[in-house]
C-alpha positions in Angstrom: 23.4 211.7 283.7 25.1 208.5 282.6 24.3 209.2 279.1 25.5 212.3 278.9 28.7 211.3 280.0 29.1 208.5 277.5 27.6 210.7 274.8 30.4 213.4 276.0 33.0 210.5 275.3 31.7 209.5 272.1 31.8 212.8 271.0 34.0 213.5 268.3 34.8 209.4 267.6 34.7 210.2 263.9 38.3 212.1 264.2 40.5 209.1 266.0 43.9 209.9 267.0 45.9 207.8 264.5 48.4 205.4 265.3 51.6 207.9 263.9 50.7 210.2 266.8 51.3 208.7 269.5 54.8 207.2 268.2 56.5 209.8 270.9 55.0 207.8 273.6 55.9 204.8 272.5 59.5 205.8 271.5 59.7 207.5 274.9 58.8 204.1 276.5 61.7 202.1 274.5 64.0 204.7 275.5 63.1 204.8 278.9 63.5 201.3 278.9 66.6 200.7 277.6 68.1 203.5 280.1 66.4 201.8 283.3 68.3 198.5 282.0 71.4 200.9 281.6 71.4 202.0 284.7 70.5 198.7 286.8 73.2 196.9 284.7 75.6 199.8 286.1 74.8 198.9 289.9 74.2 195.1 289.6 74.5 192.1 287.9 71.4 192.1 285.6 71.5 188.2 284.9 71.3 188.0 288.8 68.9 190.0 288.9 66.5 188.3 286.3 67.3 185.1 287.9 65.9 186.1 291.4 62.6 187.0 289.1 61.8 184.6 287.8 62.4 182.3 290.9 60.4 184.4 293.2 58.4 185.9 290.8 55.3 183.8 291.3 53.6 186.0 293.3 54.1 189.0 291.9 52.5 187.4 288.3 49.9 186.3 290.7 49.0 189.7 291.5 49.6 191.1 288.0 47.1 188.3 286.8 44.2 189.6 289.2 45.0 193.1 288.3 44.7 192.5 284.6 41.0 190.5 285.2 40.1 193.5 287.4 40.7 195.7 284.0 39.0 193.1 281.6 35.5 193.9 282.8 36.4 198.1 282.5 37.4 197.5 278.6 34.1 195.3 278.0 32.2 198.1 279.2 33.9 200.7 277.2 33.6 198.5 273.7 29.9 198.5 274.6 29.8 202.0 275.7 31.7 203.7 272.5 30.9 201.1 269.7 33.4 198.6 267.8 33.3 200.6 265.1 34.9 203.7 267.6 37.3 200.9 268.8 38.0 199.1 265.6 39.5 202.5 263.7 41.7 203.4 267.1 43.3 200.1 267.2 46.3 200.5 265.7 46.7 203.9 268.4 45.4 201.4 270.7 48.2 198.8 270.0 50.9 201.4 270.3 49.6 202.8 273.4 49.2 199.3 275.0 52.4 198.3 274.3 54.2 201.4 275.6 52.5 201.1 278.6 54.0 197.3 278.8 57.5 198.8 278.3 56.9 201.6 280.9 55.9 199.7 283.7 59.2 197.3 283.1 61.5 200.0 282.8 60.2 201.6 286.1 59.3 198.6 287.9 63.4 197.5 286.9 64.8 200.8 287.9 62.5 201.4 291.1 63.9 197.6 292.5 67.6 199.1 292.2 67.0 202.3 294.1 68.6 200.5 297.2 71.0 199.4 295.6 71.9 203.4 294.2 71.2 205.3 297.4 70.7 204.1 300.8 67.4 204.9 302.7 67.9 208.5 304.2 65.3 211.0 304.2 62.8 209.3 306.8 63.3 211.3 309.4 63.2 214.1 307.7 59.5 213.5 306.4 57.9 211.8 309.8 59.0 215.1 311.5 57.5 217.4 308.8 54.5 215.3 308.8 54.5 215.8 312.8 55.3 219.4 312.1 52.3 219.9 309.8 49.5 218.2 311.4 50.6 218.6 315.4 50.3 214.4 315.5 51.3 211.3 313.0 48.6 211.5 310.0 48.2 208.2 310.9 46.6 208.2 314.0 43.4 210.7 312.4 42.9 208.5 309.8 42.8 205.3 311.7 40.6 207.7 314.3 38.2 208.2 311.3 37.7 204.5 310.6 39.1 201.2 312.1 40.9 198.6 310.5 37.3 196.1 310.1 35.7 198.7 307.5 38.8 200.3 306.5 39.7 196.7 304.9 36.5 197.2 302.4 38.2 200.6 301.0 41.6 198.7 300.2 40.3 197.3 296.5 40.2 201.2 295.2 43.5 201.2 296.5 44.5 198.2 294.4 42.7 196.9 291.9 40.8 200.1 290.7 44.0 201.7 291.2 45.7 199.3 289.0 43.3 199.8 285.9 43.9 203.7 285.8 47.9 203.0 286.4 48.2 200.3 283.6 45.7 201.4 281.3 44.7 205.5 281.9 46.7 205.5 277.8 44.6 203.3 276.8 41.1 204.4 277.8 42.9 207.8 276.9 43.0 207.5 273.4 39.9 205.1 273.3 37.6 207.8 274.5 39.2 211.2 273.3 39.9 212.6 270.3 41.0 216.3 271.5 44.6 215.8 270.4 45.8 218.7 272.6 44.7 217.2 275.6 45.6 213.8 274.7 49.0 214.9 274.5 48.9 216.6 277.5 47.6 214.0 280.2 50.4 211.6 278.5 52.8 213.9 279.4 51.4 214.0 282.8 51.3 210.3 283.1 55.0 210.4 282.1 55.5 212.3 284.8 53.7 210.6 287.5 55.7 207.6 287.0 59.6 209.1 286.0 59.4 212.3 287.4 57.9 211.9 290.3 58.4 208.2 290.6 61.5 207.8 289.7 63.8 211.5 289.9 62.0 212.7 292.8 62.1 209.2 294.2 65.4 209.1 294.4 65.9 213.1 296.3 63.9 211.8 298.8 64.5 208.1 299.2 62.4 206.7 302.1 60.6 203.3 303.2 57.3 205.1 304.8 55.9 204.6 307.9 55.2 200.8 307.8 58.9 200.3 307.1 60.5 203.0 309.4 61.3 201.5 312.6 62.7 198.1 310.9 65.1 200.1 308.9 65.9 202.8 311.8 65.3 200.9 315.0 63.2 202.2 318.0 59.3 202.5 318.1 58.7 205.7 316.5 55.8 204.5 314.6 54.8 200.8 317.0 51.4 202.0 317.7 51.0 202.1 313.8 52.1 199.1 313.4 50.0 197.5 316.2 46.6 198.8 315.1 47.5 197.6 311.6 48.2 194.0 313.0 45.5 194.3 315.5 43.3 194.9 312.5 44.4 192.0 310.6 46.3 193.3 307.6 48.7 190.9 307.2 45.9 188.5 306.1 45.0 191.2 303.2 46.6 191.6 300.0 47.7 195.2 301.2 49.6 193.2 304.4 50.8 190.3 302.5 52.6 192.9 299.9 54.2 194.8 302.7 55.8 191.7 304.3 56.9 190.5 301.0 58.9 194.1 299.7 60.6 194.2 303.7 61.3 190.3 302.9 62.9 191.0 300.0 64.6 194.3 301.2 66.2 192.5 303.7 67.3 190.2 302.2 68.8 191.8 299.9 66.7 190.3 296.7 67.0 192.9 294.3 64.7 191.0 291.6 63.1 192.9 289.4 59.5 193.4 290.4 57.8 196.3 293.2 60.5 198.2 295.0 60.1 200.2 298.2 60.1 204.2 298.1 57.5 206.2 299.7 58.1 209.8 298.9 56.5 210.8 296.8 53.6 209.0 296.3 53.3 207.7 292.8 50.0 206.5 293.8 48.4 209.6 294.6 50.3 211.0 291.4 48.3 208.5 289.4 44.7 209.0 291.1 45.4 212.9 290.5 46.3 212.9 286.8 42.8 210.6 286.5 41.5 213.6 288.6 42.4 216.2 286.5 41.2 214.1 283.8 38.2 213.7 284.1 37.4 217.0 285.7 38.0 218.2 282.2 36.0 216.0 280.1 32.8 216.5 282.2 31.4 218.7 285.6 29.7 215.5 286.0 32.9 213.5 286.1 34.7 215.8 288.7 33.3 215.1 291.8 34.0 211.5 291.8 37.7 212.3 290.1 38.9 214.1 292.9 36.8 211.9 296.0 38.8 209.2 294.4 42.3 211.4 294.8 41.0 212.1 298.1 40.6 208.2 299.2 43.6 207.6 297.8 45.5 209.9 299.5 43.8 208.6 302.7 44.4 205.1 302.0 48.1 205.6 301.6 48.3 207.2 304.9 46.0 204.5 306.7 48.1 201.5 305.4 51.3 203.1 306.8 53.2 203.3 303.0 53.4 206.8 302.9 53.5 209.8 305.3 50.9 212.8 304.4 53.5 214.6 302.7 53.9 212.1 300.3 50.4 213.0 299.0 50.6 216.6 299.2 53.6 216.4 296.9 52.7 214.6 294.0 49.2 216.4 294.1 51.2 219.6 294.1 53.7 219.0 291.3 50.7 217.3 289.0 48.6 219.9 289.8 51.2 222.7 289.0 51.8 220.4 285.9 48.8 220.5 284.8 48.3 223.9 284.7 51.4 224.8 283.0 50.2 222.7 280.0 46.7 224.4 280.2 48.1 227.5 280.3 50.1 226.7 277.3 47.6 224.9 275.4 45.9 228.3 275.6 48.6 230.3 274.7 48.8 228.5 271.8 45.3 228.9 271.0 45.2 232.5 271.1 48.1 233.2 269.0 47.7 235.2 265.9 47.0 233.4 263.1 50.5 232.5 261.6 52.4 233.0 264.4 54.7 230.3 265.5 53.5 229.0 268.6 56.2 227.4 271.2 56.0 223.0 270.7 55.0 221.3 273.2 
């Protein structure tokens, strides 16, 4: 089975993508950039803001270090898998790709750190009551019913690590291991949209802190049982806890450095984990099944830690979802147009 997947990804390796098309994305990128700086500049002092980086930033290189030797070993495989000769004729693609993913992740991780400082914190109640609504009790309490906190803790790495190899590098593999332009194009676009629409426009309709987060910012004990199973069970000792403590820290305090930001609806986590679903559902029947249980721990995950209510989830599956099938259905629009007809760009 395993080497008919990788002889499914090899597949077509003599036709690379070349470097001129994929300049959109990286164009895109700058742009996107340059307008997340725009728009921070516009709500706060940006020298201010760099300076509380850098100061506090040690941590958060710290866990950008471990995230980029958790992809090292994924790109070794690849080379090895697909060839240096597949490799060495994508690279300048490659270089392009990499690099726009670099500029994306600045721009958003710049613009999500200033969402506080654009909109306050408003639609909480709003979600924990629809989640209530939906499932007749807090999400919460099933998933942490399904599995307690000791082996729940051995599920957090796909949460973070193997999460962080599709979020910084699903381009990469992308044009490493597929040469079907059309869908190339496509599952950029959906990436795009995983992280600025749904991460950062939809972010902002909905601004919310998430369960772990909603009785500090609101008061009360609507969600203290939560938060006592999740101490009970140690999190705050895991990198999952320690993260937690150190956005509310920096919340409160009013550090708006540049760096992770709070925002729980939607989730762009599950947004991520679905676009790799999708992905690899196409490429190979093989590959689907463990696509989508991966969505589906994922979504779980964000529920059990307390960042997200299960509407978060269901939302960003939902718009990707409906994404990707507009862009399938055009793709095969396209396709079946007669031959010289002008077919509608993508």
């Amino acid at each position: 089975m395993f080497g008919d997947v990788i002889a499914h990804l090899r597949r077509g390796g003599d036709q690379p993508l070349k470097a001129h098309e994929v300049s959109w994305f990286l164009r895109f990128a700058v742009l996107y950039l340059v307008a997340s700086a725009l728009i921070v500049g516009s709500v706060a002092d940006l020298a201010v803001v760099a300076s509380q980086t850098i100061s506090g930033g040690s941590r958060f290189i710290s866990f950008i270090r471990d995230v980029m030797l958790g992809i090292l070993p994924v790109l070794i495989v690849l080379f090895l898998a697909l060839g240096w000769q597949q490799v060495r004729r994508r690279s300048g693609t490659l270089l392009k790709v990499l690099v726009a993913c670099v500029l994306l992740q600045s721009g958003f991780m710049m613009l999500k750190s200033a969402f506080p400082m654009i909109l306050p914190f408003f639609a909480d109640p709003f979600f924990a009551d629809l989640d209530l609504a939906l499932h007749g009790v807090d999400p919460w309490v099933w998933a942490h019913g399904l599995i307690g906190m000791g082996e729940g803790q051995k599920l957090f790495l796909a949460y973070t690590k193997v999460w962080g190899v599709w979020a910084l590098l699903f381009p990469v593999i992308l044009v490493l291991v597929d040469s079907d332009r059309a869908r190339v194009r496509r599952f950029l676009l959906l990436f795009l949209a995983a992280w600025v629409l749904l991460g950062n426009v939809m972010a902002l309709s909905g601004l919310s802190v998430g369960p772990v987060f909603y009785d500090r910012l609101l008061g009360g004990e609507r969600f203290a049982g939560l938060i006592e199973v999740l101490n009970d069970g140690g999190i705050r000792h895991t990198v999952i806890g320690m993260t937690q403590d150190a956005l509310w820290d920096l919340y409160a305090r009013g550090a708006n450095a540049i760096g992770p930001g709070i925002s729980a609806f939607p989730s762009v986590h599950v947004a991520v984990a679905a676009v790799a679903a999708f992905y690899l559902a196409e490429r190979s029947r093989w590959l689907a099944l463990p696509g989508f249980g991966y969505l589906a721990l994922v979504l779980f995950l964000s529920v059990y830690t307390g960042y997200h209510y299960a509407v978060d989830g269901y939302a960003s599956i939902a718009v990707i979802g409906a994404l990707w099938a507009v862009l399938r259905w055009r793709a095969a629009s396209r396709a079946d147009a007669p031959t010289g007809a002008v077919a509608p760009a993508e």
